[in-house]
C-alpha positions as a printed Julia matrix, in Angstrom:
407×3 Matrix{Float64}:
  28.5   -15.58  -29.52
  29.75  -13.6   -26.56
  33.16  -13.15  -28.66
  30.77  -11.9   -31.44
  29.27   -9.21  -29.06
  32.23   -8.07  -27.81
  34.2    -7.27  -31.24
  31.09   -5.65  -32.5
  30.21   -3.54  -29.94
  34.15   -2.56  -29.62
  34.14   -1.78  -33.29
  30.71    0.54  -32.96
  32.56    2.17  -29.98
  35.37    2.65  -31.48
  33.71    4.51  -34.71
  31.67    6.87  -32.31
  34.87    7.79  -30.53
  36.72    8.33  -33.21
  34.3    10.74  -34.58
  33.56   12.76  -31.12
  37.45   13.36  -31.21
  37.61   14.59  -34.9
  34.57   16.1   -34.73
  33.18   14.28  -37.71
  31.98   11.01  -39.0
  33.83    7.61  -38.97
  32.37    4.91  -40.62
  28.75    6.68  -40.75
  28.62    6.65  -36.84
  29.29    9.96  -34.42
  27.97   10.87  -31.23
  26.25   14.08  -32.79
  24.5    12.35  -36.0
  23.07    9.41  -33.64
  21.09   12.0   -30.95
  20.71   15.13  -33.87
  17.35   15.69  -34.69
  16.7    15.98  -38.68
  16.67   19.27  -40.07
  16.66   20.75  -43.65
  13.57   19.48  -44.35
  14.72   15.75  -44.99
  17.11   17.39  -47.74
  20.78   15.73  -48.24
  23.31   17.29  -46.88
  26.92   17.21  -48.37
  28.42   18.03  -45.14
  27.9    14.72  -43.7
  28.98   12.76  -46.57
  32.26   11.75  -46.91
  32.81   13.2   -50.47
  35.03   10.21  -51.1
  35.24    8.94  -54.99
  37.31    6.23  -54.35
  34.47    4.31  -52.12
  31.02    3.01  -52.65
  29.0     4.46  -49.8
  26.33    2.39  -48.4
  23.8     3.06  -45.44
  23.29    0.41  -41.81
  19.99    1.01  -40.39
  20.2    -2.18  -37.89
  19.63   -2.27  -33.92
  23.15   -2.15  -32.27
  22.67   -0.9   -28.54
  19.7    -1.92  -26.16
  17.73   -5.13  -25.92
  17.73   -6.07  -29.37
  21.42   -5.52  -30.17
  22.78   -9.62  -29.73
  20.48  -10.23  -32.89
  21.27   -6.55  -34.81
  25.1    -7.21  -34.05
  24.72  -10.88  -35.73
  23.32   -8.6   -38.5
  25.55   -6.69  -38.87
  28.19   -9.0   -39.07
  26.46  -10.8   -41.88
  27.24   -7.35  -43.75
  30.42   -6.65  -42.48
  31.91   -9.87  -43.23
  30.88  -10.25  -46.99
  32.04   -6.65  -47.15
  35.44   -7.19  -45.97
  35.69   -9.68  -48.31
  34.77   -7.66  -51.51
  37.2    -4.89  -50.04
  39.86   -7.75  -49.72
  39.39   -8.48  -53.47
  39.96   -4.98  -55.01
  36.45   -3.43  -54.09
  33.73   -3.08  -57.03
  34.8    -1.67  -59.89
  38.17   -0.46  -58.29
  36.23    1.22  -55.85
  36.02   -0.16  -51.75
  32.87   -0.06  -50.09
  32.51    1.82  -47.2
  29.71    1.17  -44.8
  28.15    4.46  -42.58
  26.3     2.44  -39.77
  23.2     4.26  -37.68
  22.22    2.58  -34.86
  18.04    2.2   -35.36
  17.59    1.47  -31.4
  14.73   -0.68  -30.0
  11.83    1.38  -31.07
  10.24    3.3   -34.27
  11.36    7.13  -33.29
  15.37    5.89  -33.04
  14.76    4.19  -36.26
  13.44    7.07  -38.15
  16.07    9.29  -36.88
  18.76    6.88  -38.19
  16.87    6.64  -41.59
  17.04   10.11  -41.53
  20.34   11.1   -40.79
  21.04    8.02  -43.59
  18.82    9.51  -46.3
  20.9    13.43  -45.69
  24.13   11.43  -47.06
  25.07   10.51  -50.82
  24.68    7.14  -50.23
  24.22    4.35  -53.29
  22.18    2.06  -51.21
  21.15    1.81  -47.45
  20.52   -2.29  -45.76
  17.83   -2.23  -43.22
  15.96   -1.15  -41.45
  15.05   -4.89  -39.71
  11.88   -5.71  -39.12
   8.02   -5.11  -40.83
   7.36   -2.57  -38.02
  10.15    0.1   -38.48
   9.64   -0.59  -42.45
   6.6     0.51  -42.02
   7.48    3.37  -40.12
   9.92    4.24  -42.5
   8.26    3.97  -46.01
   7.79    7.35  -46.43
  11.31    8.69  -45.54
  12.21    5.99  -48.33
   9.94    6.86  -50.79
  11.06   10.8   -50.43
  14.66   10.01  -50.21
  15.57    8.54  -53.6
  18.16    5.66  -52.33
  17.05    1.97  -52.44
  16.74    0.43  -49.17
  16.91   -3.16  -48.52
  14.69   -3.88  -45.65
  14.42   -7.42  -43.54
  10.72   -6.99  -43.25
   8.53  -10.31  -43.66
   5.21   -9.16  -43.64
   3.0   -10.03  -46.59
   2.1    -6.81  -46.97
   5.32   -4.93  -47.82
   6.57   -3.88  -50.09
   3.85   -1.17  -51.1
   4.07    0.57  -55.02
   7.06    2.49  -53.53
  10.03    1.23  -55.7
  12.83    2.81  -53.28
  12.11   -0.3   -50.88
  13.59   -3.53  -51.23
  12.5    -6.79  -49.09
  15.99   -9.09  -48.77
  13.43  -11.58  -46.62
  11.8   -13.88  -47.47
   7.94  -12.99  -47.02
   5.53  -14.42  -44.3
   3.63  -15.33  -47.62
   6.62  -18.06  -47.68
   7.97  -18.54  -44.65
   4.66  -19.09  -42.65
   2.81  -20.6   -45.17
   5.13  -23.1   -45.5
   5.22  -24.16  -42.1
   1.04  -24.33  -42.21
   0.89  -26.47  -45.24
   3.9   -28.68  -43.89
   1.52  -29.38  -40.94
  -1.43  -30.03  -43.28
   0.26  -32.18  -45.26
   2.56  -34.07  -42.94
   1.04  -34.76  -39.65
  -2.38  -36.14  -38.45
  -3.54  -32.85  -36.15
  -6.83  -32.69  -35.33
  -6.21  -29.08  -33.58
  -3.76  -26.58  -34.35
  -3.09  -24.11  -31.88
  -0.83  -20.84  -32.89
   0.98  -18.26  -30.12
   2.01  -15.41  -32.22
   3.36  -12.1   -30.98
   1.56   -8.87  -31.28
   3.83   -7.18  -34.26
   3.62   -6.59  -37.92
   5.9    -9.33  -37.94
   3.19  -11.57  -35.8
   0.55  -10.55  -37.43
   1.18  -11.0   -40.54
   1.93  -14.77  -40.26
  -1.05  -15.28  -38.4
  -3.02  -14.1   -41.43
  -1.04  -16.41  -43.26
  -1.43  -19.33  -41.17
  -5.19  -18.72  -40.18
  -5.88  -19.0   -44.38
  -4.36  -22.21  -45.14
  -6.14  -23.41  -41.8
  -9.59  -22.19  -43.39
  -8.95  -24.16  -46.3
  -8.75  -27.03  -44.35
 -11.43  -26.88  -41.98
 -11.3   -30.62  -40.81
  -8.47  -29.13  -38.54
  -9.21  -26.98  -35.61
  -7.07  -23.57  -35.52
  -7.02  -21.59  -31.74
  -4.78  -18.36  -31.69
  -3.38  -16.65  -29.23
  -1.55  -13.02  -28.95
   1.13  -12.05  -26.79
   3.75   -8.62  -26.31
   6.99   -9.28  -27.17
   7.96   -8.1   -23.43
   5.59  -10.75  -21.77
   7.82  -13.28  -19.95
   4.68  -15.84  -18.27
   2.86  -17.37  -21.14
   1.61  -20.45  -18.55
  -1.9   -19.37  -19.2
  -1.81  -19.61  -22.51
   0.5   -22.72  -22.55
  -2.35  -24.32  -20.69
  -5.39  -23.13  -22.34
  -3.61  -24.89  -25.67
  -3.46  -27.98  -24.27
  -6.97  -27.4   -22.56
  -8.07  -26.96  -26.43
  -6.68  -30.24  -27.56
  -3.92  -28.68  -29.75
  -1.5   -31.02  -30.97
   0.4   -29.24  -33.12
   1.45  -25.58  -31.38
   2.32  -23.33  -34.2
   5.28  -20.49  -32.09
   5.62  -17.36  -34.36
   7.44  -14.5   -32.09
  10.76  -12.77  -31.79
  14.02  -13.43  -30.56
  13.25  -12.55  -26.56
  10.03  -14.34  -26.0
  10.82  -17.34  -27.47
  13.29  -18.77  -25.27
  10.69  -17.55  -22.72
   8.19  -19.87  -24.3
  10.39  -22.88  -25.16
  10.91  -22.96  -21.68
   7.64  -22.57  -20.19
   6.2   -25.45  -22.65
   9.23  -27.88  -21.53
   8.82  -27.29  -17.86
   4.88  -28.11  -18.5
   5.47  -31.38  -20.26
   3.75  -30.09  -23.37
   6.32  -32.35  -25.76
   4.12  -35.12  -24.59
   1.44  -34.24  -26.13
   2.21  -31.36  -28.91
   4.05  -30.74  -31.81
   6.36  -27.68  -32.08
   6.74  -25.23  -35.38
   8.51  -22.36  -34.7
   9.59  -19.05  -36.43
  13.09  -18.44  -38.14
  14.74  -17.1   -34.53
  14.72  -20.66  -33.4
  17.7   -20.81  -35.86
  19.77  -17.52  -34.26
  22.43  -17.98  -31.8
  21.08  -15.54  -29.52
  18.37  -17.12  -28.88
  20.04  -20.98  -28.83
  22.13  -18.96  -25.98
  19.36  -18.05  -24.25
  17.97  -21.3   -23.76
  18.77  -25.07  -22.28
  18.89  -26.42  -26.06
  17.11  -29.25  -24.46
  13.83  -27.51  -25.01
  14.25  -28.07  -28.38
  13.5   -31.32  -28.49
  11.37  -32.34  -31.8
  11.07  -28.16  -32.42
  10.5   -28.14  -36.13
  11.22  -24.46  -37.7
  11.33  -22.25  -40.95
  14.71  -21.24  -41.95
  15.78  -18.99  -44.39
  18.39  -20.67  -45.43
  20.63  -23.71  -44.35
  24.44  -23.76  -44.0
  25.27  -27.07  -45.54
  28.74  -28.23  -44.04
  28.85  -30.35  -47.75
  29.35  -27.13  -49.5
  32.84  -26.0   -49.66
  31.96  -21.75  -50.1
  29.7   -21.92  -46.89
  32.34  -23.66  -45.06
  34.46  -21.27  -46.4
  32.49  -18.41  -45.22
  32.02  -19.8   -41.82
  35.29  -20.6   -41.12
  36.1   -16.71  -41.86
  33.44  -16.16  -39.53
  34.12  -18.15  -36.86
  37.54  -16.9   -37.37
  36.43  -13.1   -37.06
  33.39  -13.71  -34.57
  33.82  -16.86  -32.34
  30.7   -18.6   -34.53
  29.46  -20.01  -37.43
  26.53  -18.39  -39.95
  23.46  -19.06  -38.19
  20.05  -18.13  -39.53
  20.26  -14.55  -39.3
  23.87  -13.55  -40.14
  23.42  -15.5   -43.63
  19.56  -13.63  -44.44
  21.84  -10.6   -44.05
  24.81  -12.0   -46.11
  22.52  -13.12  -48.58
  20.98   -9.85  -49.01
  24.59   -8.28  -48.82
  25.89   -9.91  -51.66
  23.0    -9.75  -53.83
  23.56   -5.59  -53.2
  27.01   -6.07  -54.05
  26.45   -7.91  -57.51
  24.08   -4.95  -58.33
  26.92   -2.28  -58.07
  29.14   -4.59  -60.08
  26.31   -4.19  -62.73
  26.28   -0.42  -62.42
  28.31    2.24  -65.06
  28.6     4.19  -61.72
  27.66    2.47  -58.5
  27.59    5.47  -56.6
  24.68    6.62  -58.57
  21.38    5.26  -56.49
  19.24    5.44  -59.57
  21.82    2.77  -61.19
  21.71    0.97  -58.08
  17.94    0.5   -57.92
  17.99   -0.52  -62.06
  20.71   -3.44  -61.35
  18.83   -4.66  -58.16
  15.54   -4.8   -59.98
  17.15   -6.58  -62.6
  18.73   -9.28  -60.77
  17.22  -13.18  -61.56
  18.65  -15.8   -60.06
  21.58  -14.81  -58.72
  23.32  -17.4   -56.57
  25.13  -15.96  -53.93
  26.72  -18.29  -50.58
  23.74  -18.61  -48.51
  21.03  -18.71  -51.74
  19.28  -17.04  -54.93
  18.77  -13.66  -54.87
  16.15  -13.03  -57.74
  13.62   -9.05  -57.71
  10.0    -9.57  -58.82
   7.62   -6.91  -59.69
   7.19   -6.34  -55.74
  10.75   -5.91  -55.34
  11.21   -8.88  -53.29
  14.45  -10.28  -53.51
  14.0   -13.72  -51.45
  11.71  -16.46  -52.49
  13.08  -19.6   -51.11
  13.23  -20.95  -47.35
  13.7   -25.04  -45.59
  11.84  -26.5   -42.99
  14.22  -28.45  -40.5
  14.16  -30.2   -36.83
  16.35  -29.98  -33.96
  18.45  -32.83  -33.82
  19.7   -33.32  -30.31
  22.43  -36.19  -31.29
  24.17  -32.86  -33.49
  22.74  -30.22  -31.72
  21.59  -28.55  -34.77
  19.14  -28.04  -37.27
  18.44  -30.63  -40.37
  17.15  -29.95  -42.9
  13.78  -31.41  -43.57
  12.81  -30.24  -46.99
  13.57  -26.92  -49.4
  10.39  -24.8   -50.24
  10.33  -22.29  -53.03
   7.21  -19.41  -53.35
């Protein structure tokens, strides 16, 4: 992980610095298109693109500096790596990609200024942004630019009637859902109990959750809320347990939940309660964050599952192992996944610089298998329908897989 930090943020260095001393753009990155504000009234402008015919241009719009950069970087090497392998084959169509990478920051103004600066180049596709909340702050910069965007969002609610936006995530719909009905179905609670962050990405599960608890009503449901900066979560810990909860439903982001995992250990909740979590359970920055020991029994959603059986994952992890000092977790295989499936839609393109060919072939994929899982666009334009349940397994010290679940 730390060796997966360090070449990442060296290679997003390295791109800004080249550019400051050229006094252009390297890779999509330079110290003047990261801080500019957008001008010509959201219009493209050819001066920032690279005007190259020989390469498939395609937009970043992931978190790489600040607090959220250890899961943006794993990201981004998702994309990187399936990239360098196309480019390692000959490219598409004779033609190398060539990623321009805008660093989306930590909160919803950063984010739209990357989009922006994104949307101003002649771009066939742009991946990200990550996350329900800056989707939603950025629908209408997609919707006006014309290039098809494939957002990690998870909230039930995306993607709108705007056909520009793509969802490469599997929706909350799925994902927490799945994990509500698995407790239905598959343990004897009497009282559910759910801590759930305050975000679209929160929120939305909660929803999710609280309606497949109402159609059960011989089970208690309790929620809670919490910021994703809160860093005691005792209280509410304790009020759970107060409630009778036996199964604790955790549904927040990569920084609190160590935070929580913790807190719930050191309480001697695992006595008592059950623990579901939400996909970051799975991402190696947050299994560095924590004593893996308070993972004991943790049950979680993942979006996919890197089966050591299958000879292309292992193949793909060993590259990135190789590259980045660890294997696909959780999130650098969503962003693979997603990756890929963009790639196969520029192989299906006449000309895959053209974004209106681009958004054609990706609403025309079905069932494409790619490493990590099937890509397949339905009339929302949501390219991810599949996810696993699994449980820690502290003999391994990973995640098994406890059963495939398809919406």
């Amino acid at each position: 992980m730390k060796k997966l930090l360090a070449m990442l943020l060296a290679m997003v260095m390295v791109f800004s610095l080249a550019a400051c001393a050229q006094g252009g753009t390297t890779n999509g990155v330079s110290a003047t298109e990261k801080t500019a504000a957008p001008d010509n009234n959201g219009e493209k402008d050819s001066s920032t693109s690279t005007g190259d015919s020989d390469s498939i241009d395609v937009g970043v719009c992931l978190t790489i500096t600040g607090s959220g950069a250890p899961n943006g970087l794993i990201m981004l090497a998702g994309v990187q790596e399936y990239v360098d392998m196309v480019n390692e084959k000959g490219g598409v169509n004779g033609k190398q990609i060539k990623l321009h990478i805008q660093d989306a920051g930590n909160d919803s103004d950063a984010c739209l200024n990357a989009m922006n600066l994104l949307e101003k180049e002649d771009l066939s596709a742009i991946i990200g942004p990550h996350g329900s909340g800056f989707i939603f702050a950025a629908q209408q910069i997609i919707e006006q630019g014309g290039i098809p965007c494939i957002g990690g969002g998870t909230n039930y609610k995306l993607p709108t009637t705007d056909n520009n936006l793509f969802l490469g995530r599997p929706s909350d719909a799925i994902q927490a859902k799945a994990i509500a009905n698995y407790v239905v179905e598959n343990t004897d609670a009497k009282t559910v109990g759910m801590c759930y962050c305050a975000t679209d990405f929160g929120q939305g599960a909660y929803e999710c959750v609280k309606e497949v608890m109402e159609s059960n009503p011989q089970i208690k449901f309790v929620a809670e809320t919490h910021n994703e900066a809160d860093t005691d979560f005792s209280s509410t810990l304790l009020k759970m347990q107060a409630e009778g909860v036996d199964v604790l439903i955790l549904w927040t982001t990569e920084t609190p939940m160590p935070i929580l995992l913790r807190q719930a250990y050191e309480l001697g909740l695992h006595d008592t309660m059950e623990f579901y979590g939400s996909p970051c359970i799975g991402s190696g920055s947050v299994q560095e964050a924590m004593d893996l020991a308070w993972l004991e029994d943790v049950y979680c959603v993942q979006e996919s599952f890197y089966d050591t059986t299958n000879a292309t994952m292992v193949e793909f992890g060993e590259r990135t192992f190789a590259n980045y000092g660890m294997y696909p977790d959780n999130t650098l295989r969503s962003y693979e996944k997603l990756t890929e499936g963009l790639v196969e839609a520029l192989r299906q393109c006449e000309d895959p610089t053209d974004p209106e060919q681009v958004k054609d072939a990706l609403q025309n994929i079905h069932g494409y298998q790619t490493i990590f899982g099937t890509v397949d666009c339905d009339d929302t334009n949501s390219l991810v329908h599949e996810i696993c349940i699994t449980k820690w397994n502290p003999d391994t010290q990973q995640l098994d897989k406890v059963m495939d679940v398809a919406g």
